[in-house]
C-alpha positions as CSV (number, residue, x, y, z in Angstrom):
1,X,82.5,70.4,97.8
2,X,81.8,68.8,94.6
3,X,84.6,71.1,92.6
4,X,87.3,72.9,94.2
5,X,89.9,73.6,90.9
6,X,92.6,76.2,90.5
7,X,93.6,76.1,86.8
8,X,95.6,78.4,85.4
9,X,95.3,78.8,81.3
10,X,96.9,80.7,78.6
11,X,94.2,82.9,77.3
12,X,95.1,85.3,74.4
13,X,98.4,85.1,75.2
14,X,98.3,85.9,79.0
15,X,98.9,83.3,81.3
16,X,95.5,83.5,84.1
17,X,94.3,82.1,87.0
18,X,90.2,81.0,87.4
19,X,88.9,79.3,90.3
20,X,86.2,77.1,89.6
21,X,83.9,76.4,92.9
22,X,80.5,74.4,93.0
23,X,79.4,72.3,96.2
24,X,77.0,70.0,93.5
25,X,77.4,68.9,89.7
26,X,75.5,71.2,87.0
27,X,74.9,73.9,88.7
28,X,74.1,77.3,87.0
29,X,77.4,78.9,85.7
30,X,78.1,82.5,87.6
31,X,81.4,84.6,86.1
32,X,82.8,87.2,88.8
33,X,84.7,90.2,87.0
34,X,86.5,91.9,89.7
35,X,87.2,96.0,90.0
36,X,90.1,97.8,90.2
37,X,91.4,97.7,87.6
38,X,94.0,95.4,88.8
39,X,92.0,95.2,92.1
40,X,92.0,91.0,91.9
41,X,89.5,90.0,94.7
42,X,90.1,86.5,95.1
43,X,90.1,86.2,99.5
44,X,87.2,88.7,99.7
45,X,85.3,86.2,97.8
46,X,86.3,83.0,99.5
47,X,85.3,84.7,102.7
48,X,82.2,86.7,101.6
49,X,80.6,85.2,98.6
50,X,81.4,80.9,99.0
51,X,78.1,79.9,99.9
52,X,76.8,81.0,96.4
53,X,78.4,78.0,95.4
54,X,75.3,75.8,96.9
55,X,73.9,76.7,93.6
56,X,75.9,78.4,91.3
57,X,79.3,77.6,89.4
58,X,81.6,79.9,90.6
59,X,84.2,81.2,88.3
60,X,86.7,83.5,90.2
61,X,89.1,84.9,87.5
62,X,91.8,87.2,88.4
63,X,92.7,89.8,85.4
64,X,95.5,89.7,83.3
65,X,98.3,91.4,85.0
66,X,96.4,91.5,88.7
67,X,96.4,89.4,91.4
68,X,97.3,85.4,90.9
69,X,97.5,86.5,87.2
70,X,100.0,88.7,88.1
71,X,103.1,89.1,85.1
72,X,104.7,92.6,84.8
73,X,103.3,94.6,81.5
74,X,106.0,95.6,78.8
75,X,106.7,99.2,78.6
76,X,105.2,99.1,74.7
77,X,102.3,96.7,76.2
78,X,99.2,98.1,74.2
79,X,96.5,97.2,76.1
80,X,93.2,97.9,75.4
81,X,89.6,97.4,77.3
82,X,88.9,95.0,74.7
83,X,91.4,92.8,75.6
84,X,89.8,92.2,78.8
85,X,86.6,91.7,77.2
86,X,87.9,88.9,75.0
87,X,89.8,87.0,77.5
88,X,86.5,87.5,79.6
89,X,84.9,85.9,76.4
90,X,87.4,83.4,76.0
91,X,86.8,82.1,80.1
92,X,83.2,81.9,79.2
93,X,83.3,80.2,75.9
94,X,85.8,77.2,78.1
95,X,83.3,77.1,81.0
96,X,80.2,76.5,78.6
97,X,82.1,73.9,76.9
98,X,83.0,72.3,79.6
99,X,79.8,72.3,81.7
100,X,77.5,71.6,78.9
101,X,75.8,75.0,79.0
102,X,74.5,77.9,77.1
103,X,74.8,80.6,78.9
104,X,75.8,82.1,82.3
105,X,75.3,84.7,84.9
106,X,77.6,87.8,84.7
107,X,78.6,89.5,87.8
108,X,80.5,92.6,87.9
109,X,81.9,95.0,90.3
110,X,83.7,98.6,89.6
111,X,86.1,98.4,86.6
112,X,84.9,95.3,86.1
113,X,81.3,96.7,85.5
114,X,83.3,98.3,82.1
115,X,84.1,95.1,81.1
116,X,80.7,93.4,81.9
117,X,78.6,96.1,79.4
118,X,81.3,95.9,76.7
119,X,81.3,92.3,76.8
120,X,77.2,92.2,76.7
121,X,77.5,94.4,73.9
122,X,79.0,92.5,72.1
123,X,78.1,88.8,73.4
124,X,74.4,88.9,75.1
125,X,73.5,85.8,74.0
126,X,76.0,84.3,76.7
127,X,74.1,86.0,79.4
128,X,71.7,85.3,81.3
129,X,71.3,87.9,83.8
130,X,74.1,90.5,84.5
131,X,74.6,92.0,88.1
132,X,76.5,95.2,88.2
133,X,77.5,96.3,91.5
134,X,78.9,99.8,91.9
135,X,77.9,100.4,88.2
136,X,80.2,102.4,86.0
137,X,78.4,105.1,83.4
138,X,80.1,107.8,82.7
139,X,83.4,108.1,84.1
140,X,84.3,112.0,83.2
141,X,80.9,112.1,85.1
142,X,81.8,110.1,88.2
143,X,84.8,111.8,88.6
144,X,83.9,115.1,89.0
145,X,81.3,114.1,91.3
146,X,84.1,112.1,93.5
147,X,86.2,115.2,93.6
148,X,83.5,118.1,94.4
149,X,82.3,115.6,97.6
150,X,86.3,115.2,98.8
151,X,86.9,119.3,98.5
152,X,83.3,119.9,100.1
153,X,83.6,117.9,102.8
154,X,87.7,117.8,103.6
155,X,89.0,120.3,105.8
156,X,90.2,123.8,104.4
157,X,93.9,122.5,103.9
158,X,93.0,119.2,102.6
159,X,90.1,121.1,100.1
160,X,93.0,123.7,98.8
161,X,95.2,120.7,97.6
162,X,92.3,119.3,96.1
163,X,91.0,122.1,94.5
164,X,94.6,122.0,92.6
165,X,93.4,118.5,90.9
166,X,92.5,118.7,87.2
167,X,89.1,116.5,87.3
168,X,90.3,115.0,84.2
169,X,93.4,113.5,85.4
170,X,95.1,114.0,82.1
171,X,98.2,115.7,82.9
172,X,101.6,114.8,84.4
173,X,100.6,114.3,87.9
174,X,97.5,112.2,87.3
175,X,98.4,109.6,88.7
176,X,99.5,111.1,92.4
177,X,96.3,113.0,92.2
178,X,93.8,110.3,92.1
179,X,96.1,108.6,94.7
180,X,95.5,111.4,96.7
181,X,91.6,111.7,96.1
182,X,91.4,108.3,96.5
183,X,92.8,108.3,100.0
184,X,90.5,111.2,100.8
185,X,87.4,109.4,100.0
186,X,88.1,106.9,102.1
187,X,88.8,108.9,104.6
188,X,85.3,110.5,104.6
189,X,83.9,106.8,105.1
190,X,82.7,107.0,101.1
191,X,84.4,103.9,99.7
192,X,84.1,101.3,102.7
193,X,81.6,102.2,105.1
194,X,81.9,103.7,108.2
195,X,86.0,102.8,107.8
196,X,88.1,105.6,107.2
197,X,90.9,102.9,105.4
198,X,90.9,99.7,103.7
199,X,92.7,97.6,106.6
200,X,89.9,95.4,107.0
201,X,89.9,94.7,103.4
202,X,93.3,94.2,102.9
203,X,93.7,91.5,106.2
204,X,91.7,89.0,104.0
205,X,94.3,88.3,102.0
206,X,97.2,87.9,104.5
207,X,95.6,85.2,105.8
208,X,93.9,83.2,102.9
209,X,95.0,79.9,102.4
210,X,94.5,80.5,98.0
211,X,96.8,83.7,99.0
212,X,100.5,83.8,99.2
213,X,102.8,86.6,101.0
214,X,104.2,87.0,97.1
215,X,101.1,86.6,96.1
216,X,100.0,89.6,97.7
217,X,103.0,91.7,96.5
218,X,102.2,90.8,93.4
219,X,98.6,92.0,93.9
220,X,99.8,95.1,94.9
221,X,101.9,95.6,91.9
222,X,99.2,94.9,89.9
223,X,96.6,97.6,90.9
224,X,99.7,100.2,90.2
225,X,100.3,98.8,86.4
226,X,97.0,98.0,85.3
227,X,95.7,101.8,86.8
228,X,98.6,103.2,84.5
229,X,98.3,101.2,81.7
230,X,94.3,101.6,81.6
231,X,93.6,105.0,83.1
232,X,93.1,107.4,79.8
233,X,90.7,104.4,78.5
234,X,88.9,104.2,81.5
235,X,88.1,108.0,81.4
236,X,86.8,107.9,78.2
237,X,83.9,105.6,79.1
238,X,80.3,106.8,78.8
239,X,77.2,103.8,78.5
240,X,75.4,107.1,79.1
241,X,73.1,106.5,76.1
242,X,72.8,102.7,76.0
243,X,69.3,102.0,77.3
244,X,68.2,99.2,75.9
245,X,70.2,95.6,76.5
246,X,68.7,92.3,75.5
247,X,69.4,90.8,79.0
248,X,68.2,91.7,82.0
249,X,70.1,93.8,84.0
250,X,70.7,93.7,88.0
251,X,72.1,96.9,89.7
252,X,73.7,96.7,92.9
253,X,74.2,99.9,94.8
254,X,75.9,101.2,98.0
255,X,73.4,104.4,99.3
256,X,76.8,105.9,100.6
257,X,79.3,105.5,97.6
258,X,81.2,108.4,97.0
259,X,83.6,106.7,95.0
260,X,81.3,105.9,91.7
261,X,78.7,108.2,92.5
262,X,75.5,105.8,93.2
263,X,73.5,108.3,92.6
264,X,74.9,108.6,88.6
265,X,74.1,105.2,88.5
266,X,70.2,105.5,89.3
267,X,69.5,108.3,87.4
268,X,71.2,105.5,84.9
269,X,68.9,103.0,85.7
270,X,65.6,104.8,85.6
271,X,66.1,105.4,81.8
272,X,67.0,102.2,81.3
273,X,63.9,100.4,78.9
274,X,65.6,96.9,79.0
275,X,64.5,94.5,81.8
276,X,65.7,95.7,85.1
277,X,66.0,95.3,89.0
278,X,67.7,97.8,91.5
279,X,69.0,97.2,94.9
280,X,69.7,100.0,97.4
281,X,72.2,99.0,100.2
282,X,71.6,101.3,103.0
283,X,74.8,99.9,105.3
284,X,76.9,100.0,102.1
285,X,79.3,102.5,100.6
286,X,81.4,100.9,97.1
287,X,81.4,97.4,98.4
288,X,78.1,96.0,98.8
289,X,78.5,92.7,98.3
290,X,80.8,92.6,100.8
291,X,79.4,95.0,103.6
292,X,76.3,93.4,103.5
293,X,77.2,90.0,102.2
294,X,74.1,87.9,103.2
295,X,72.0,90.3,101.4
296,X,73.9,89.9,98.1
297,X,74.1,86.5,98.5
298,X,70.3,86.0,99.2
299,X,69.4,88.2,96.5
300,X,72.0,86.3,94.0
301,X,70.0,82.9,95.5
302,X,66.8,83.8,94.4
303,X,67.7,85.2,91.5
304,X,69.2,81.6,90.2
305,X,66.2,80.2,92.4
306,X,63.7,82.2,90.2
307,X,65.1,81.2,87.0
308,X,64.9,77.5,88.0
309,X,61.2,77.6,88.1
């Protein structure tokens, strides 16, 4: 491995971790923005996605607040969406800089697809290509559609508690409620596929070697603070009408994800007028690239392959 670095840097004010990984010198810079939010994906991607450092950069950046950036939010904390979208901007300004580059490849997955469209909205000339896998659109959208599949194919007692959610999840038990829907899903095999929990998932990072036991308490704590911190923002995001980009976009989709509706994300795509490419995952439900990694990775390969030539 040519580059094997864990740095951690102060970036707008928030101490964070990146991972930079590359088996050769000047390779093609890729950014991963993980989901969540809070969900800091750091083992997953050692074990599943590594051997796109053959010919990419890889810059593995846990959040602000998540994972091995893990720092507990102040109760005043304002955060905004934006803030992740300038340290995002600030990570890809240092990588440039250091790497002697123009511009690099922008790979998102769940919240982190939020962040990826606001930050090409506002910075496309940094991009080269962006990947969005379980693409976020419309949020009020998606989570209507995630509750109407849990009540119609629960059982009776589970689809009378459910029926008791606001889809909005605005008021005073929000939080317990998508907790709840959230388990459900999961349960009906629509967020990992063909798993009924997230066990599998979750055993990556109890044994990483880039993962502590504390780390992964710390993890844990994260995807709790950053979900209440970020949660009324979150629901207010619609790229609904955004249909033109001036990069080429890349949609990655799990045919069985009943989490962020894949089929909002399609009807998405075919108005899209920019340049575009979409992937249907057949053995996949909200985690693709993980599911069926060697397809991702191949089709990340070529992509980097294509642009070489």
């Amino acid at each position: 491995m040519y580059l094997n670095q864990e740095k951690r840097m102060m970036i707008n004010g928030a101490l964070q971790y990146i991972l930079l990984l590359a088996e050769h010198k000047d390779l093609p810079l890729l950014i991963y923005v993980h989901g969540g939010p809070g969900d800091a994906a750091l083992p997953l991607l050692l074990h599943y996605q590594k051997e796109l450092a053959s010919k990419y950069t890889l810059v593995l950046w846990e959040q602000r607040g998540a994972g091995k950036s893990y720092y507990e939010f102040g109760q005043y904390e304002n955060l905004l969406l934006d803030d992740y979208v300038q340290d995002l901007h600030e990570i890809v300004q240092y990588v440039l800089k250091r790497f002697h580059q123009e511009k690099v490849y922008l790979c998102a997955h769940d919240f982190g697809t939020i962040i990826g469209f606001l930050f090409l909205q506002q910075y496309p000339q940094l991009v080269h290509t962006y990947i969005g896998i379980s693409q976020v659109v419309n949020m009020k959208k998606a989570m209507r559609l995630r509750l109407r599949y849990a009540i119609e194919n629960s059982k009776p007692i589970v689809a009378n508690k459910l029926l008791k959610i606001d889809a909005a999840f605005g008021g005073a038990n929000w939080y317990s409620d998508l907790d709840y829907l959230d388990k459900q899903i999961f349960k009906l095999k629509g967020t990992l596929y063909k798993k009924k929990n997230d066990s599998l998932l979750r055993s990556f990072y109890l044994k990483s070697n880039k993962f502590t036991l504390f780390d992964y308490q710390r993890y844990l704590k994260g995807i709790t603070q950053s979900k209440k911190k970020l949660w009324p923002q979150i629901m207010a995001v619609d790229f609904e009408s955004i249909v033109k980009w001036k990069v080429p976009i890349v949609l990655i989709e799990g045919k069985n994800d009943k989490l962020l509706s894949s089929a909002l994300a399609k009807a998405y795509f075919d108005k899209l007028e920019s340049e575009k490419t979409w992937y249907w995952f057949e053995e996949s439900s909200h985690f693709p690239h993980w599911c069926e990694s060697k397809r991702f990775n191949s089709i990340l390969l070529e992509l980097v392959s294509k642009k070489a030539s």
